[in-house]
Biopython code that builds the backbone (N, CA, C, O; Angstrom):
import numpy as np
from Bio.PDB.StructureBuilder import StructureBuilder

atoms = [
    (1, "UNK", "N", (82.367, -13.394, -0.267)),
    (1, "UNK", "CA", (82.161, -13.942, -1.598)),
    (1, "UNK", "C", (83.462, -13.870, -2.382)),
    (1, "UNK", "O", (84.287, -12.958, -2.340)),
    (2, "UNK", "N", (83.508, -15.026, -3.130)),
    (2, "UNK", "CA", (84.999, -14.856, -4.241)),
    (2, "UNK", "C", (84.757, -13.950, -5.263)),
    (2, "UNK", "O", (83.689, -13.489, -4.861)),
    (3, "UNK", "N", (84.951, -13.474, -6.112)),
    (3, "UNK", "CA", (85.356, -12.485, -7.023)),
    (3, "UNK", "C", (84.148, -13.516, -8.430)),
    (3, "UNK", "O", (83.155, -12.889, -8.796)),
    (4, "UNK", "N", (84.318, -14.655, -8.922)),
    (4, "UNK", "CA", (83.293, -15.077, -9.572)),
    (4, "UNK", "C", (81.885, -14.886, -9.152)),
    (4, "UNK", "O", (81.006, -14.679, -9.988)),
    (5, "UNK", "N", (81.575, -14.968, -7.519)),
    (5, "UNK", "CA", (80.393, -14.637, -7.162)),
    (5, "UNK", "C", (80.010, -13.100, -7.794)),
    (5, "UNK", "O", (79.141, -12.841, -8.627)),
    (6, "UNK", "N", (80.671, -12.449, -7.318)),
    (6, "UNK", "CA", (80.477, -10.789, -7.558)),
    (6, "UNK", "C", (79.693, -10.973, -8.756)),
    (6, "UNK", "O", (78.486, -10.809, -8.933)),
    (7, "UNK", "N", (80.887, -11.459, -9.788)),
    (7, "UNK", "CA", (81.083, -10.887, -11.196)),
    (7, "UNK", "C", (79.283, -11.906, -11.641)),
    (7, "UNK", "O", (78.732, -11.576, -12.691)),
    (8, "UNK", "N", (78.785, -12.729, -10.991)),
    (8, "UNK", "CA", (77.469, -13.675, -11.641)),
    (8, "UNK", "C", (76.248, -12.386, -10.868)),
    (8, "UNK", "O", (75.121, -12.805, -11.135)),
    (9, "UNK", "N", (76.162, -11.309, -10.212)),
    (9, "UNK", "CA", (75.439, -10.594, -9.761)),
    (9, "UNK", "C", (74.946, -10.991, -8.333)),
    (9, "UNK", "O", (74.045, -10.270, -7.905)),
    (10, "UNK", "N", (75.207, -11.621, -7.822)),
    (10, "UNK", "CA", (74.766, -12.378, -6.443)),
    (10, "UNK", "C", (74.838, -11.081, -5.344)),
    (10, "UNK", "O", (74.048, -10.804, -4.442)),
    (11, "UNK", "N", (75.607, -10.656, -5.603)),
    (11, "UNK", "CA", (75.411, -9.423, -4.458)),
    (11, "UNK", "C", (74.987, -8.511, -4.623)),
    (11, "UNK", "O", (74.720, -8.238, -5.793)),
    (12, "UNK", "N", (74.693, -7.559, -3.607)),
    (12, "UNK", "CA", (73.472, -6.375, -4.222)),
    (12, "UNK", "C", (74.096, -5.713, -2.886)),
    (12, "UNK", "O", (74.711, -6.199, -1.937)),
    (13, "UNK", "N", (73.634, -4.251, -3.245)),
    (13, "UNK", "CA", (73.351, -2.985, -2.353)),
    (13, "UNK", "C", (71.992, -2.581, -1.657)),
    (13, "UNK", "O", (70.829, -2.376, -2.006)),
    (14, "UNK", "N", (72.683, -2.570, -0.574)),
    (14, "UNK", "CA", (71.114, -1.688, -0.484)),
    (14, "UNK", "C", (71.231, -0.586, -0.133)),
    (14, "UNK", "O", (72.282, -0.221, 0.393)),
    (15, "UNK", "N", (70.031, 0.388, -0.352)),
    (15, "UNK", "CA", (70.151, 2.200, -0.704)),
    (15, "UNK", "C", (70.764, 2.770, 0.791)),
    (15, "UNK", "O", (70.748, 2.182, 1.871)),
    (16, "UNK", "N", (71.147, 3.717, 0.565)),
    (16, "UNK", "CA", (71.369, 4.804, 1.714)),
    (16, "UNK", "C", (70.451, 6.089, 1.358)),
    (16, "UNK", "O", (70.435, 6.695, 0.287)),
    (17, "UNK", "N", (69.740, 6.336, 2.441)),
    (17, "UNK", "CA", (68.746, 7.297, 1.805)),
    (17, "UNK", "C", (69.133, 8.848, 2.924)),
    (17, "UNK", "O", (68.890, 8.892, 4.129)),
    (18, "UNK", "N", (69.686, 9.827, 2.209)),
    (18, "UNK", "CA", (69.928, 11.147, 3.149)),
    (18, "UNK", "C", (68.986, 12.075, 3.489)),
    (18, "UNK", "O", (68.569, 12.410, 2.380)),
    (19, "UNK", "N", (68.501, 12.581, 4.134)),
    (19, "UNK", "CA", (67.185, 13.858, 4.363)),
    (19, "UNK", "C", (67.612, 14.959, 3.656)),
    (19, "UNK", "O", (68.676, 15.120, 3.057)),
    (20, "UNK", "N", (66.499, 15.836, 3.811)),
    (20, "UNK", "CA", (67.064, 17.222, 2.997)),
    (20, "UNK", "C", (67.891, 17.699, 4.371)),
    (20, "UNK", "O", (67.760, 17.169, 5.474)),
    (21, "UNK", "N", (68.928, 19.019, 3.995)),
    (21, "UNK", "CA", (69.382, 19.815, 4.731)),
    (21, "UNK", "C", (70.228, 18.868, 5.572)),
    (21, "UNK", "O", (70.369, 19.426, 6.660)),
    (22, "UNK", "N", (70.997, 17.431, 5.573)),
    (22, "UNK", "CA", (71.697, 16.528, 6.234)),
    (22, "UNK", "C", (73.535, 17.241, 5.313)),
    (22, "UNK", "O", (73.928, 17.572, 4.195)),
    (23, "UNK", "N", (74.052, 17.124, 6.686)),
    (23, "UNK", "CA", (75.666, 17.091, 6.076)),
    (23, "UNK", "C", (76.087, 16.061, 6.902)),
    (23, "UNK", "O", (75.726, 15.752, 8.038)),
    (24, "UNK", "N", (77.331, 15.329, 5.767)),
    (24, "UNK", "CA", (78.121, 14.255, 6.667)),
    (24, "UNK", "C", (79.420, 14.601, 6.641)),
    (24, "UNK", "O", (79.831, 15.120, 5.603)),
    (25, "UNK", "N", (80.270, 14.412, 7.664)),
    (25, "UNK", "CA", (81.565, 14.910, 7.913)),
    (25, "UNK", "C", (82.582, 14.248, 7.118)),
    (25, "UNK", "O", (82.114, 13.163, 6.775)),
    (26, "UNK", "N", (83.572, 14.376, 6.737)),
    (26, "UNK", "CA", (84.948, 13.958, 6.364)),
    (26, "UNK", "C", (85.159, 12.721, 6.973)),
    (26, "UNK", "O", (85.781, 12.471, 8.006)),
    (27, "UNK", "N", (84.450, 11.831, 6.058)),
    (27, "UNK", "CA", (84.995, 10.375, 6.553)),
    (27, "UNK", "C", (83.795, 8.813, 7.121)),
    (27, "UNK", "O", (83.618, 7.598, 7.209)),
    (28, "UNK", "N", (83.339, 10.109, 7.326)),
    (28, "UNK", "CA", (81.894, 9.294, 7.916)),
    (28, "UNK", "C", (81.619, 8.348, 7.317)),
    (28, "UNK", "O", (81.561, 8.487, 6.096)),
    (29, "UNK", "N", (81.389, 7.249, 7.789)),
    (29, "UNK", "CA", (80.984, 6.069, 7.431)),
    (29, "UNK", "C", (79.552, 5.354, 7.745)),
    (29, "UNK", "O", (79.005, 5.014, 8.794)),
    (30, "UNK", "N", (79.165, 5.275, 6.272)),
    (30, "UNK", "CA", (77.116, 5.016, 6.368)),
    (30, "UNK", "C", (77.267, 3.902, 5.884)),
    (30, "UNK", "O", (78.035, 3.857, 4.923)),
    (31, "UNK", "N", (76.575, 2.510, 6.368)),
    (31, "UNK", "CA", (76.665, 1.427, 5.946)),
    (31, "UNK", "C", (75.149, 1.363, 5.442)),
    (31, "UNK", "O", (74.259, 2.015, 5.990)),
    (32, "UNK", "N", (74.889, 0.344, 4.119)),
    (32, "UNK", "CA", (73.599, 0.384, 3.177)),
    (32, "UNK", "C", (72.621, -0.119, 3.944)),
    (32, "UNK", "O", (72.885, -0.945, 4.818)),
    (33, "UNK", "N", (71.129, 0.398, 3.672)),
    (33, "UNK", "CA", (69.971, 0.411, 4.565)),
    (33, "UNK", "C", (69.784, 0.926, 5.620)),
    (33, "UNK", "O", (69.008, 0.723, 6.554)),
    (34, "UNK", "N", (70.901, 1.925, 5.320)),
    (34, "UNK", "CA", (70.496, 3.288, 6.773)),
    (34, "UNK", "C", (69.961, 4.387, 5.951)),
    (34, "UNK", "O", (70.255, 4.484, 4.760)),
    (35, "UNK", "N", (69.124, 5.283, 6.602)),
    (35, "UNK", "CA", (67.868, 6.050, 6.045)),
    (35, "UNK", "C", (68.315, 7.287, 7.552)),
    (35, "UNK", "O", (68.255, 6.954, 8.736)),
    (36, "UNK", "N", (68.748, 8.720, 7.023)),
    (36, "UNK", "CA", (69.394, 9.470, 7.930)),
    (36, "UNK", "C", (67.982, 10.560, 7.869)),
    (36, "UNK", "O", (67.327, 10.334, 6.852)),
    (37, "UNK", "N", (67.586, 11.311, 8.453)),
    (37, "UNK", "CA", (66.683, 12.287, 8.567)),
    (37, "UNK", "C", (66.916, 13.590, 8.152)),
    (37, "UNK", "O", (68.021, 14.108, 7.995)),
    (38, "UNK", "N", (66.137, 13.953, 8.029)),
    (38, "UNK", "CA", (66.209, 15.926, 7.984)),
    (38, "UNK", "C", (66.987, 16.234, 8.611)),
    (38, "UNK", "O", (67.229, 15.475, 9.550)),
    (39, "UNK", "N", (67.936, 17.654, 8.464)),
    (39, "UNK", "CA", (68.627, 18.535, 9.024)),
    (39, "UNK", "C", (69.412, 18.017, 10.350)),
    (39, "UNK", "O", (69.312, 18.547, 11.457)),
    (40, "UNK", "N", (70.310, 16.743, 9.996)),
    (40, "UNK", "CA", (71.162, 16.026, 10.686)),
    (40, "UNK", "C", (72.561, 16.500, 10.776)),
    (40, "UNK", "O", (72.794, 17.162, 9.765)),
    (41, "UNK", "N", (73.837, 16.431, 11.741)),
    (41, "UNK", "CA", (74.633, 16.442, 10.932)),
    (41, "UNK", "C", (75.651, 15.169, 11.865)),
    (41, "UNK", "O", (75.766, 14.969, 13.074)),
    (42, "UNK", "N", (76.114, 14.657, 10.961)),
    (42, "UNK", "CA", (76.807, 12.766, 11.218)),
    (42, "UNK", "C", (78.638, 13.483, 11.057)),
    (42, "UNK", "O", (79.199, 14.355, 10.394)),
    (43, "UNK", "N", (78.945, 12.640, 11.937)),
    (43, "UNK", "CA", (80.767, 12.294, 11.673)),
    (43, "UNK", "C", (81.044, 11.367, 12.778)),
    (43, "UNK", "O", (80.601, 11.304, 13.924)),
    (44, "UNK", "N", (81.789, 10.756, 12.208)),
    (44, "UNK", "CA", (82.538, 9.530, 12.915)),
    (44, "UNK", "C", (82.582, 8.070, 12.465)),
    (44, "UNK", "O", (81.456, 7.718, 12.114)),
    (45, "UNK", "N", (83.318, 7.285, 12.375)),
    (45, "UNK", "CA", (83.421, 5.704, 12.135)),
    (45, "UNK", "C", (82.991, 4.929, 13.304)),
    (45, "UNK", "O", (83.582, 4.927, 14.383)),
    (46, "UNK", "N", (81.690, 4.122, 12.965)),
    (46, "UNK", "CA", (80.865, 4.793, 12.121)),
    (46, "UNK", "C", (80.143, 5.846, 12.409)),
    (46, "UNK", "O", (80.129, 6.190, 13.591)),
    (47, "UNK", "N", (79.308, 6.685, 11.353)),
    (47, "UNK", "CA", (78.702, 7.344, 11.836)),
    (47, "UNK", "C", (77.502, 7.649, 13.000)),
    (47, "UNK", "O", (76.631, 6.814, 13.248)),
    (48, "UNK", "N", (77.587, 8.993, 13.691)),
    (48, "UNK", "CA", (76.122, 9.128, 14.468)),
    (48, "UNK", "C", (75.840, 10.672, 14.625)),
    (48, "UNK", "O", (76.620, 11.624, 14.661)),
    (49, "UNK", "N", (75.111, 10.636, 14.668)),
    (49, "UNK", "CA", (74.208, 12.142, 15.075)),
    (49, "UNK", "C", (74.829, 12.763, 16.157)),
    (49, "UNK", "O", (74.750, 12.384, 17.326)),
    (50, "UNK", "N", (75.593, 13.949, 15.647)),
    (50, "UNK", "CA", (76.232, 15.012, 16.494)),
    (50, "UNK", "C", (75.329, 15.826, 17.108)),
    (50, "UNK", "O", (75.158, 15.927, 18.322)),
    (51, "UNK", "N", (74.667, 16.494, 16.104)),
    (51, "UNK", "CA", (74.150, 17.498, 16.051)),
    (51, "UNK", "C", (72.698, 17.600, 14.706)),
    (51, "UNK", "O", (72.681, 17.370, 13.497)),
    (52, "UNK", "N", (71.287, 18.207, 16.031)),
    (52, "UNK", "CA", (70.227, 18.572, 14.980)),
    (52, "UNK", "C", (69.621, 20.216, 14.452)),
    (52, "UNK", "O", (69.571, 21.315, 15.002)),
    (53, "UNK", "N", (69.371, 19.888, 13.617)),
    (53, "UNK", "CA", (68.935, 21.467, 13.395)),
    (53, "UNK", "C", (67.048, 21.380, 13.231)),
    (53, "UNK", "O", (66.451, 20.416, 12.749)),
    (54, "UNK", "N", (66.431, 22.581, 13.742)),
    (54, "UNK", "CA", (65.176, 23.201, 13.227)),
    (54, "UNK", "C", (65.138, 23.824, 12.721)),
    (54, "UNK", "O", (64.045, 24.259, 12.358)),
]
sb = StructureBuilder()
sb.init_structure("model")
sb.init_model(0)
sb.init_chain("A")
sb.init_seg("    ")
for serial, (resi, resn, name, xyz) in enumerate(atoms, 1):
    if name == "N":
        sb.init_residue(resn, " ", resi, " ")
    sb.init_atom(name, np.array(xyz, "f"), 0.0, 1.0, " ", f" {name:<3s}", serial, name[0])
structure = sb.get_structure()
């Protein structure tokens, strides 16, 4: 989109939703309409699930 699009509202976000007890690493990259779980923990471009906790 050009920069007039932006600025008329045409584009939108969509949410990123984190779980409780989730950490993301230094850098990690979450692109919008990703929904991460409970007691996750993410690093990498992009991100993924290293490691889970109970």
């Amino acid at each position: 989109m050009d920069s007039s699009q932006r600025f008329e509202g045409l584009e939108y976000a969509k949410p990123i939703v984190v779980g409780d007890n989730s950490w993301l690493g230094a850098g990690a990259t979450v692109i919008g309409g990703v929904t991460l779980g409970d007691n996750v923990v993410l690093a990498g471009v992009p991100a993924r699930v290293i490691r889970t906790f109970t």
